[in-house]
C-alpha positions as CSV (number, residue, x, y, z in Angstrom):
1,X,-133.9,144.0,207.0
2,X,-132.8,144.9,210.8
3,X,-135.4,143.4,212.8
4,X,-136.2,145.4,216.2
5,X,-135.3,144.0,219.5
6,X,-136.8,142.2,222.3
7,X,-136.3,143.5,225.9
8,X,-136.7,139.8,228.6
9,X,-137.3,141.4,231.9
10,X,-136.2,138.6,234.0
11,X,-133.4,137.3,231.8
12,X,-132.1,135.1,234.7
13,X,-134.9,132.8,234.8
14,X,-134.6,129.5,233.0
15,X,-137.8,130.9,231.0
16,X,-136.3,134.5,230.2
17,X,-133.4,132.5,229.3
18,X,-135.5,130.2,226.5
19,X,-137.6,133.7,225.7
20,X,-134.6,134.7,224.4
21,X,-132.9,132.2,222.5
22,X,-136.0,131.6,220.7
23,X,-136.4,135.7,219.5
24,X,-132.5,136.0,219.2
25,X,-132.8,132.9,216.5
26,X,-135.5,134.5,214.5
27,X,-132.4,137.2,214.0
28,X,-133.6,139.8,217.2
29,X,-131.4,141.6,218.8
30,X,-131.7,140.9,222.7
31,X,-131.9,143.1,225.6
32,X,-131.1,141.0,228.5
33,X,-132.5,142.5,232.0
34,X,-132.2,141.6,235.4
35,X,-130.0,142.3,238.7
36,X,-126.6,142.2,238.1
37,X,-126.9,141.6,234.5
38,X,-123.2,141.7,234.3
39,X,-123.1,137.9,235.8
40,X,-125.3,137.1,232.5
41,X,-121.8,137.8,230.1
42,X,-121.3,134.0,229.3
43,X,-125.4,134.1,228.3
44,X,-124.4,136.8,226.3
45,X,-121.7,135.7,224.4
46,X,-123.6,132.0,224.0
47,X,-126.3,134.1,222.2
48,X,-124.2,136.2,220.1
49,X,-122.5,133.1,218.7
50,X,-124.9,130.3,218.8
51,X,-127.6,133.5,216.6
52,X,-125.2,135.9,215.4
53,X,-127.4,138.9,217.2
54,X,-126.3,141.6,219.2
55,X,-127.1,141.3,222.9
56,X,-126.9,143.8,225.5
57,X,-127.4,143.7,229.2
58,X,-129.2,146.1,231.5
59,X,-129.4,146.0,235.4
60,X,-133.3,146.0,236.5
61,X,-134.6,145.5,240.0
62,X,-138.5,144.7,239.1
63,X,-138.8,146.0,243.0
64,X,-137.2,149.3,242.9
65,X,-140.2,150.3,240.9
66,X,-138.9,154.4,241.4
67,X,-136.3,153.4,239.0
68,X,-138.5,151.8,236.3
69,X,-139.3,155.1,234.1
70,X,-134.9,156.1,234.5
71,X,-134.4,152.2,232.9
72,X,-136.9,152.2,230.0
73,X,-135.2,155.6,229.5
74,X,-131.6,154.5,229.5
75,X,-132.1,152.0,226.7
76,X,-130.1,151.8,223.4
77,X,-133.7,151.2,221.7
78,X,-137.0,151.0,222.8
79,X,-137.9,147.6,222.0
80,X,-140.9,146.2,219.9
81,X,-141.6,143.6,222.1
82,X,-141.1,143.4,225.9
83,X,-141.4,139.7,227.7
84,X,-141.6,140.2,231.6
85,X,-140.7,136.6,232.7
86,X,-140.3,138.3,236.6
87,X,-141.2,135.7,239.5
88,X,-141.4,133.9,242.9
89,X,-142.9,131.6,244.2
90,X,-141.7,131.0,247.4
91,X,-143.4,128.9,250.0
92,X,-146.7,129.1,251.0
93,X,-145.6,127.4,254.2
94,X,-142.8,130.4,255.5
95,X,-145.7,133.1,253.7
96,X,-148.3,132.3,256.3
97,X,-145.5,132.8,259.3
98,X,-143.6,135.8,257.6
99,X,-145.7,138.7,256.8
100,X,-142.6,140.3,255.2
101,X,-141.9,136.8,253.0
102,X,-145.3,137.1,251.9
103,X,-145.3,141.0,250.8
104,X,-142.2,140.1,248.7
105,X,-143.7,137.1,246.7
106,X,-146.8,139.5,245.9
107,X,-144.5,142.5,244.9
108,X,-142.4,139.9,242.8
109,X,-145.2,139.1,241.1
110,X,-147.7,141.6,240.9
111,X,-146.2,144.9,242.1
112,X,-142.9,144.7,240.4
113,X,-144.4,143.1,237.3
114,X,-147.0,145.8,236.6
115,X,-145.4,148.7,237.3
116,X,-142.4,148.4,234.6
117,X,-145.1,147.0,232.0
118,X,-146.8,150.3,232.8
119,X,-144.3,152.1,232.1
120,X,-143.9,150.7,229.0
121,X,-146.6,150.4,227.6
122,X,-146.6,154.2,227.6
123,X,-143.8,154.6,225.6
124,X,-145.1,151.9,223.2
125,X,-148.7,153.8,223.4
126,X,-146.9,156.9,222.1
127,X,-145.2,155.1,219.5
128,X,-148.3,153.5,218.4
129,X,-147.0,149.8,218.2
130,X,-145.5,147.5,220.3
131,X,-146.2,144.0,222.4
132,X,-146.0,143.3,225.5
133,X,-146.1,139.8,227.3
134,X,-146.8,139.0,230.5
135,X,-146.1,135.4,232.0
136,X,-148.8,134.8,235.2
137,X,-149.8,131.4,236.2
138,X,-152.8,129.5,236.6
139,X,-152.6,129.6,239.7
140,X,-154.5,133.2,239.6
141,X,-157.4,131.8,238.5
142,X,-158.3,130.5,241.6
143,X,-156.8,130.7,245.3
144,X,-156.1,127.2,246.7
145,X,-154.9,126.9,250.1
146,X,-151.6,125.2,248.6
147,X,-150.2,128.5,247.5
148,X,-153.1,131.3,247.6
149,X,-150.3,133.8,248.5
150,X,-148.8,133.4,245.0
151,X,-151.7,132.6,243.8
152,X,-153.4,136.3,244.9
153,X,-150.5,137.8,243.2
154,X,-151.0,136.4,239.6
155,X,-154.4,136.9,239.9
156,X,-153.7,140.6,240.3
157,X,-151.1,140.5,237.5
158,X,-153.9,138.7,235.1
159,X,-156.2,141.3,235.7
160,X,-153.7,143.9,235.3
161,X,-152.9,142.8,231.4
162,X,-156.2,142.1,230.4
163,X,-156.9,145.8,231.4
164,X,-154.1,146.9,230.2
165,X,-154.8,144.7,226.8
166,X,-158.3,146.3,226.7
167,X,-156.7,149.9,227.1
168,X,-154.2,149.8,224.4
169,X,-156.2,147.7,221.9
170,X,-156.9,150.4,219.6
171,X,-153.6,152.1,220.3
172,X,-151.5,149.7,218.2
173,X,-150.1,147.6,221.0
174,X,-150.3,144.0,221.7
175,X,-150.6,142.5,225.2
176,X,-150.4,138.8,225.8
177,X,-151.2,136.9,228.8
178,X,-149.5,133.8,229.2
179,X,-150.4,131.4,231.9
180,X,-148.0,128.5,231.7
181,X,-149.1,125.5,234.1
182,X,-146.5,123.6,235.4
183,X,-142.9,124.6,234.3
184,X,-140.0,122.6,234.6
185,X,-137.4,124.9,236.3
186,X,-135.5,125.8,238.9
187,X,-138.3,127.6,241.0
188,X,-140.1,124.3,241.2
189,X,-137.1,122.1,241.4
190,X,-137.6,119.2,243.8
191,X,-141.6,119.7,243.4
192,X,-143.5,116.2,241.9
193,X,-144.8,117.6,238.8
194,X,-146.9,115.1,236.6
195,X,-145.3,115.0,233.4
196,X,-148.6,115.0,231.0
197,X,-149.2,119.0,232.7
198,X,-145.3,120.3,232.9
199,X,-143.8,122.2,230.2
200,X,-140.3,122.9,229.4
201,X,-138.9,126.3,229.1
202,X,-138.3,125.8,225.0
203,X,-142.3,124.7,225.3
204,X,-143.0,128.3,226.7
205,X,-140.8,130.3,224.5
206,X,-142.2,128.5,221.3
207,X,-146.1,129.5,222.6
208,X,-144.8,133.0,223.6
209,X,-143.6,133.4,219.9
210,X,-146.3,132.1,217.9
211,X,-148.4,134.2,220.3
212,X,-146.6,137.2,219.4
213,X,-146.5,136.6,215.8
214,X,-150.4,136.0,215.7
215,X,-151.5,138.2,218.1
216,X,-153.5,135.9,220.3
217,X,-154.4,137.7,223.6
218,X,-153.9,134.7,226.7
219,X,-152.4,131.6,225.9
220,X,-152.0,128.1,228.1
221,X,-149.0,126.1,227.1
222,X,-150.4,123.2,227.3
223,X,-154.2,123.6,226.5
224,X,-155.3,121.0,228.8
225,X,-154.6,123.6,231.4
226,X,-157.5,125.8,229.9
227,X,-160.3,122.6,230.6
228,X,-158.7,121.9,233.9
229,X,-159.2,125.5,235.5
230,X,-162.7,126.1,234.0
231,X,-163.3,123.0,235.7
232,X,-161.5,124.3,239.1
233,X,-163.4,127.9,238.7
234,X,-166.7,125.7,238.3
235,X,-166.7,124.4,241.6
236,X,-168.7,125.3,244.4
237,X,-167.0,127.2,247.3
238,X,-168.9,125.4,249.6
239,X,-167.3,122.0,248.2
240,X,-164.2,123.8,247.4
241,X,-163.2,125.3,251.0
242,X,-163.1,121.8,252.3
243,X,-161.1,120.4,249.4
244,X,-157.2,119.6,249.4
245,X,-155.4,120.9,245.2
């Protein structure tokens, strides 16, 4: 039996990238999306070979959110499960200086994010199945001085799925929130991550499929994450404005 395929919005990213292996090795096709797919042909081929699946790729600017409804459209297949692994960080540092650095990371992450998961999740609505994931960060669940920038972004994008999850709920589509911790990746390259909280890519992809296949609505890669914010959300915000995490 054909199994339906999986569209990685962000296929780029060293987590789109482990997204995709994992789905393409349970025998999914894969539709590979991000700007200028074209430089992800050796990605594609890799997959092909190493899973014996077809993969195709699409060109998708999360930003140019006027084109989302044309890309969805312009599929070979409307895919049965849609993993938006979009992002950026950036640096809290050049966001405070550059208003225009700063309206960037929160359209990367929120803006961009949301709006092609929108549109999606109509055409899965009208199908009546479908899942869509969403990766947002922990970082939402609280802003920290350190990167509340970012941090106001995923928060948006958190809020966004969980709406989104309570909307479709009885429509026959999934929606999964994952918020990851630390990753180990090229976005936070060079960054002193403490090993016992910092996941791999693999480590993502492997939650994001079980999550999928179970239908669990918000997952933390590493559960430890889930104590440590409730902790973090406990705290005072007259102790916590004056605090340095």
């Amino acid at each position: 039996m054909t199994k339906p395929p999986v569209l990685i919005l962000g296929a780029r990213s060293d987590i789109g990238k482990a997204v995709a292996h994992r789905f393409a090795s349970l025998g999914h096709p894969i539709q590979l999306a991000a700007r200028n797919a074209a430089d992800l042909e050796a990605d594609k081929i890799d997959m092909e070979l190493r899973h014996a699946v077809s993969v195709t790729l699409h060109d998708f600017d999360a930003l140019a959110t006027k084109d989302h409804e044309a890309f969805v459209a312009a599929l070979p297949q409307l895919p049965q499960v849609a993993v938006c692994a979009v992002g950026l960080m950036g640096q809290q540092a050049e966001n405070e200086r550059d208003i225009q650095a700063a309206c960037r990371v929160m359209r990367s992450n929120f803006e961009g994010p949301a709006s092609i998961l929108a549109v999606l999740a109509n055409s899965f609505e009208a199908q009546g199945s479908g899942t869509l994931v969403g990766i947002s960060s922990v970082a939402g669940e609280r802003g920290r001085a350190t990167n509340y920038v970012y941090g106001a972004a995923k928060a948006g994008f958190t809020a966004f799925l969980s709406g989104l999850r309570n909307r479709l709920s009885k429509r026959g589509v999934h929606v999964v929130t994952v918020l990851p911790g630390f990753v180990a990746t090229q976005m936070t390259e060079g960054m002193d991550l403490p090993a016992k909280l910092t996941a791999e890519p693999g480590e993502v992809a492997d939650a994001i499929v079980r999550a999928v296949e179970r239908k669990t609505d918000v997952i933390y890669v590493r559960p430890v994450w889930r104590v440590i914010m409730m902790v973090i959300r406990c705290i005072p915000e007259r102790m916590f404005k004056g605090m340095k995490i």
